[in-house]
N, C-alpha and C positions, 0 to 999 in steps of 0.2 A: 504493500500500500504506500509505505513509503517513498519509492521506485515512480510508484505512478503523481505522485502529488507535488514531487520534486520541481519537476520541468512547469509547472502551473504556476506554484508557488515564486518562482524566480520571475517569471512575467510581470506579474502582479506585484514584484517588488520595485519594478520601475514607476518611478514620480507621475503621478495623473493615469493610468492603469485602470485601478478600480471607477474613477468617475467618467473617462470617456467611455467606458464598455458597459457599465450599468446604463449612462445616457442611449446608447445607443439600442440597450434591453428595452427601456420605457417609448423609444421611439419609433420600435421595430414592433411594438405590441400590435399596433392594428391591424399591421400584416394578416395577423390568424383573426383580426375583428372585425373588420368594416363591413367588407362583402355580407359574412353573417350575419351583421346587423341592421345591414341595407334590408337582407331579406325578410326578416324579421318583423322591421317596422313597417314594411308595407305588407306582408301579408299581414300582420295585427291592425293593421287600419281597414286594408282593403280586401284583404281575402283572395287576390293573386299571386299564382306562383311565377305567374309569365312576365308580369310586367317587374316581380323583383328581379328575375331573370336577366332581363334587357338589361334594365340599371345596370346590376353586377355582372354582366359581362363588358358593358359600354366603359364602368370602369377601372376592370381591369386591362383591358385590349390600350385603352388609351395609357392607363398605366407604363405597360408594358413599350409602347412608341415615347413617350415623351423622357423617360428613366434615365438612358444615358447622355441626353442635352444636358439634363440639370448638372451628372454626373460630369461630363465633357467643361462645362462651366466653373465645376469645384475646384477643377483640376488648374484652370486659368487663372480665374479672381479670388478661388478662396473658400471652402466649405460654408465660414460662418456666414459671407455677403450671401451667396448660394441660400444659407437657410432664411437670414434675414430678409431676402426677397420672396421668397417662396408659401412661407409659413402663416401669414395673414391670409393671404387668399385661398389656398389650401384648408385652412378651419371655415374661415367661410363659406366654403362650398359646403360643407359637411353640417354646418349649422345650417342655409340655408334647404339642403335634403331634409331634417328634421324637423322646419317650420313650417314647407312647404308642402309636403306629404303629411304632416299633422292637422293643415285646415283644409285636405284636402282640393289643393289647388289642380289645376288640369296638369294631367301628369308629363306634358312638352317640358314643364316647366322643371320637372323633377330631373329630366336629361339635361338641361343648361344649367343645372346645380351641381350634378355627376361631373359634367366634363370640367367645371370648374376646378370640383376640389381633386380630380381627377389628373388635370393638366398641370396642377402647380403642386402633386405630391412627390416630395424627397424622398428617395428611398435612402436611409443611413445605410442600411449593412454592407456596403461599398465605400463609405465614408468611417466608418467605424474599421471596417480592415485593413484601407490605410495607413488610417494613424496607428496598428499596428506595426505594419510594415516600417513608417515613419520613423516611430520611436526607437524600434529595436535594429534596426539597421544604423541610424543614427548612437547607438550605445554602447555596440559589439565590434568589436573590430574582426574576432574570428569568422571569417563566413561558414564555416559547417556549423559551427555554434547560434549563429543568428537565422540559418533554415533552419533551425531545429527548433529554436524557437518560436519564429515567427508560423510555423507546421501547427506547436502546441497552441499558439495565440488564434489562429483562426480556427484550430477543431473546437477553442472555447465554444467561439463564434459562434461556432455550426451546433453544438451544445446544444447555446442559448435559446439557437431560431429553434430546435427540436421541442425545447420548453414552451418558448412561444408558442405553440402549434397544438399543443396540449394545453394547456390555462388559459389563452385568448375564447377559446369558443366556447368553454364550461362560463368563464365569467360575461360572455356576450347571452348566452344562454339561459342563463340565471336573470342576468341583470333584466333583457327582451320579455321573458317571460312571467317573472317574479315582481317586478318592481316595474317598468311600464316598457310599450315598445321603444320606444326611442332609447331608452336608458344605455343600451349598447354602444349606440353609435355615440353618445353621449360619454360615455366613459373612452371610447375612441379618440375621441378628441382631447380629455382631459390627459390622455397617454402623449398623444402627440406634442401636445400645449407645452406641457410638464417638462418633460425629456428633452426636446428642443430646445428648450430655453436652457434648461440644466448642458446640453451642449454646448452652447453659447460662451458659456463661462468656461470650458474645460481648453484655455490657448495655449498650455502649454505644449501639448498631444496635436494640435493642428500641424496637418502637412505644408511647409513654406511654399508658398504660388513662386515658381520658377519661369524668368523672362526667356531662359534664353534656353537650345537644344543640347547642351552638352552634357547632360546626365548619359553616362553610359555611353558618351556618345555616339546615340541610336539617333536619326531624323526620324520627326512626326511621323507617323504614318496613319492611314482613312483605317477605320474598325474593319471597312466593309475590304479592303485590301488585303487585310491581314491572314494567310489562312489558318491561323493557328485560330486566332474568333473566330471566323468563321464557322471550324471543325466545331469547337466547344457550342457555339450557339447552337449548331443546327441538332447535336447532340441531347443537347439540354431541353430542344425541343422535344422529341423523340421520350426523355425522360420526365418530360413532364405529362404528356399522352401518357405514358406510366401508373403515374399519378390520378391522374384524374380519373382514369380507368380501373384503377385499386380500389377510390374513395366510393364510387357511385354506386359501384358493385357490391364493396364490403356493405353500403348502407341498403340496396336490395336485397343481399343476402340474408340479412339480419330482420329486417320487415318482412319478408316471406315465411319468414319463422316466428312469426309474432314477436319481436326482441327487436323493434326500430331503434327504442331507448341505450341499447347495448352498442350500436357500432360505433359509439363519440368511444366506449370503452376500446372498443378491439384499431380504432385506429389511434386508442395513444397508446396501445403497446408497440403495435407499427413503431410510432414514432420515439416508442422508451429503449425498443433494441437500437435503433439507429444514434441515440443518445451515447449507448454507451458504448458504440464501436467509436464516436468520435470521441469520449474519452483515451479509448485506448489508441487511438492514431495519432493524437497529439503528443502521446508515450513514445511509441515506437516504429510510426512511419518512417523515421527522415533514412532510416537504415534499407529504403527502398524510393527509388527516385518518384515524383509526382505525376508521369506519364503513366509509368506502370500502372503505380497504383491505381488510377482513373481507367485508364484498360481491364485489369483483371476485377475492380468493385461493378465497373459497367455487364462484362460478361455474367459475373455470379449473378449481377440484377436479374439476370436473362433467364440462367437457370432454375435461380429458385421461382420463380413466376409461376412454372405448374404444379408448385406445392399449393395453388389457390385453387385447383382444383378437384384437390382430393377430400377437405371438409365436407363432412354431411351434420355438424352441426356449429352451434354457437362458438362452442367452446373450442372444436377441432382449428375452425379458422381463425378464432383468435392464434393458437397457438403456430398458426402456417403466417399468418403476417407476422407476429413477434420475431419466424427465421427468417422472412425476407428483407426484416427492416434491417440487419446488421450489416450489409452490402452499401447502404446510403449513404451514409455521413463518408466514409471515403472517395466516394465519386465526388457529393459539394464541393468537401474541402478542398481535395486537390486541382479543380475545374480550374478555378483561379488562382493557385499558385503556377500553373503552367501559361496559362495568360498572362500573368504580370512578369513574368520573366521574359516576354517576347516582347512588351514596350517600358520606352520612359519611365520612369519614375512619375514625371506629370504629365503623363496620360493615363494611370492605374486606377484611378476612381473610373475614371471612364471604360475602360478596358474592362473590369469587373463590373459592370452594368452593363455593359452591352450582351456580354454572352448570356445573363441571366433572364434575358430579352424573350427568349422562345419558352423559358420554362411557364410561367404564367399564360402565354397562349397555348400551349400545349397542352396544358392542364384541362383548359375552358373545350379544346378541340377533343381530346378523350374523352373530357367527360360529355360532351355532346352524342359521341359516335357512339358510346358503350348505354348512354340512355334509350337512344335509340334503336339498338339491339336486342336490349332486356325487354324492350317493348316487341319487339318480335320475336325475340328467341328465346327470353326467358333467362334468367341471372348464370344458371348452370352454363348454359352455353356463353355468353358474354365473358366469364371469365379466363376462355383461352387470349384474352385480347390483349391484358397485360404482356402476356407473355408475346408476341405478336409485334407489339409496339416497340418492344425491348429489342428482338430479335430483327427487328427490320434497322434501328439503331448500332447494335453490332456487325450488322453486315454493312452499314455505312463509313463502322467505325475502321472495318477488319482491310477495305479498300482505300480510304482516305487517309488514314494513320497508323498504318501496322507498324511502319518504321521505330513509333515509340518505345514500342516491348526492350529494341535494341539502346535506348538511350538513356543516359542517367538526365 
């Protein structure tokens, strides 16, 4: 135990550590809220599942385009001008969603709310891995010492987002259902409010905006130019159809059983095994280079996929997501350490948003294709599609990037 808490503990003992990473927990909460609580307060007002629908996907698609501009921005002018510009009209849209769908205004109006707060949302968990990067590259002079590091510092990361992902929908859940509809999206905001500001003040952890090209001396290069983004985005897509295709299923599966209430359970096991493989990657990755491992965690993805179809009850499929979620947290993690190694220094906030680009429309495009499956085929059938998604991924992977396997 002590072995594993080592490499944590030394992170953590660099100056501003604990407050930009917590900031960036409180900032990153909505991630697993918003959408939830989009859906939520409109069907508790209105009794639609299609028009929460449109919302939540109008704002995550726009999400998803707008991500790396802000990111591209951080990287020029500055994280904090970046949030200080952003961060007003971004609550505003999301206040204005809850005032407007609460007096029941005609719902056009709910869309020019969405794409507000939609268009001016920060994603931090690219601005929060930087100033990893930032700090501990700035503090180490050993370079096997500071990948090893900065390995343990983003499997935190990826930790954190697996918490997230678990506590955001229980407390969107509760708060929607218990205490009133909006209450969700309402605590959404107070995360983002909170956290923001609490970033604000963490300058010493701020990545310094560089005028000129000579970090690494690497030139600029377009995201869209790059093929190593490329590879990882279109990737990311492919794993996020994954996703989406586990979530939809694992929740028909469990409603055809009478146990709808049970799949928020079986998908934070999903998300508790993937927890604690990236504990143990932030231990003992760096003793295998960031390609590999992103190759061999993406394969396993693939394989363990038809453990989803041998459950025949609650409890079996809990226990078949628990083994497939161990393969996760090492694909995240190392997605973007191999991308940040292929640009600048200031271009890394941008560079890690961009690849993250296809994972949220991947997600919305699975879970579209596997709904509409289940609706004709029934969930049994539907769940060869993880595996499907995965495996059509690997064979993009196995043609585009085999080279990796051979490279540290």
């Amino acid at each position: 135990m002590r072995r594993v808490l080592t490499p944590y503990k030394e992170i953590f003992a660099n100056q501003g550590a604990w407050g930009f990473s917590l900031a960036g927990v409180l900032t990153r909460m909505p991630m697993s809220m918003t959408a939830l609580s989009i859906v939520l307060l409109i069907y508790g007002v209105t009794g639609s599942y299609g028009t929460a629908g449109s919302l939540v996907a109008t704002y995550g698609v726009t999400i998803a385009i707008v991500a790396p501009r802000w990111s591209r921005r951080a990287d020029r002018i500055g994280q904090t001008r970046v949030i200080r510009s952003a961060l007003i009209f971004h609550v505003a849209g999301l206040l204005a969603i809850v005032t407007l769908v609460s007096i029941k205004s005609p719902s056009i109006f709910w869309y020019f709310a969405t794409l507000l707060a939609a268009v001016f949302a920060v994603q931090t968990g690219s601005f929060v891995r930087r100033r990893w990067h930032f700090l501990l590259a700035n503090q180490i002079d050993d370079p096997i010492k500071e990948r090893a590091l900065i390995n343990t510092a983003w499997s935190f990361e990826s930790l954190m987002d697996e918490v997230i992902y678990i506590v955001g929908p229980i407390v969107a859940t509760v708060l929607c259902t218990q205490v009133a509809p909006s209450a969700g999206l309402l605590a959404a905001i107070g995360f983002v409010l909170f956290g923001s500001l609490f970033l604000l003040t963490q300058k010493m952890s701020e990545p310094i905006v560089n005028s000129t090209e000579e970090i690494n001396e690497k030139p600029k290069v377009s995201m869209w130019r790059n093929s190593t983004a490329i590879n990882i985005a279109l990737l990311n897509l492919m794993l996020g159809m994954y996703f989406g295709a586990v979530e939809i299923s694992t929740v028909a599966f469990c409603t055809e059983r009478g146990a709808k209430s049970t799949s928020g359970v079986l998908l934070a096991l999903w998300a508790a095994s993937s927890g604690i493989s990236a504990i143990i990657n932030g231990v003992f990755a760096t003793k295998m280079s960031a390609k590999r491992i992103f190759l061999i965690g993406y394969i396993v993805l693939m394989l363990s996929a038809p453990l989803l179809l041998l459950p025949n009850s609650v409890f079996q499929m809990g226990m078949a997501l628990f083994c497939c979620g161990f393969a996760i947290s090492p694909v995240l993690i190392s997605a973007p350490q191999i991308t940040a190694a292929a640009f600048n220094e200031d271009q890394m906030t941008e560079a890690i948003s961009f690849i993250s680009v296809g994972f949220p429309i991947g997600m919305s495009v699975g879970a579209m294709v596997t709904g509409h499956y289940i609706d004709l085929e029934g969930v049994e059938a539907a769940l060869i599609l993880p595996f499907l998604f995965m495996g059509i991924g690997v064979a993009f992977m196995l043609i585009r990037v085999r080279g990796w396997f051979g490279r540290s």
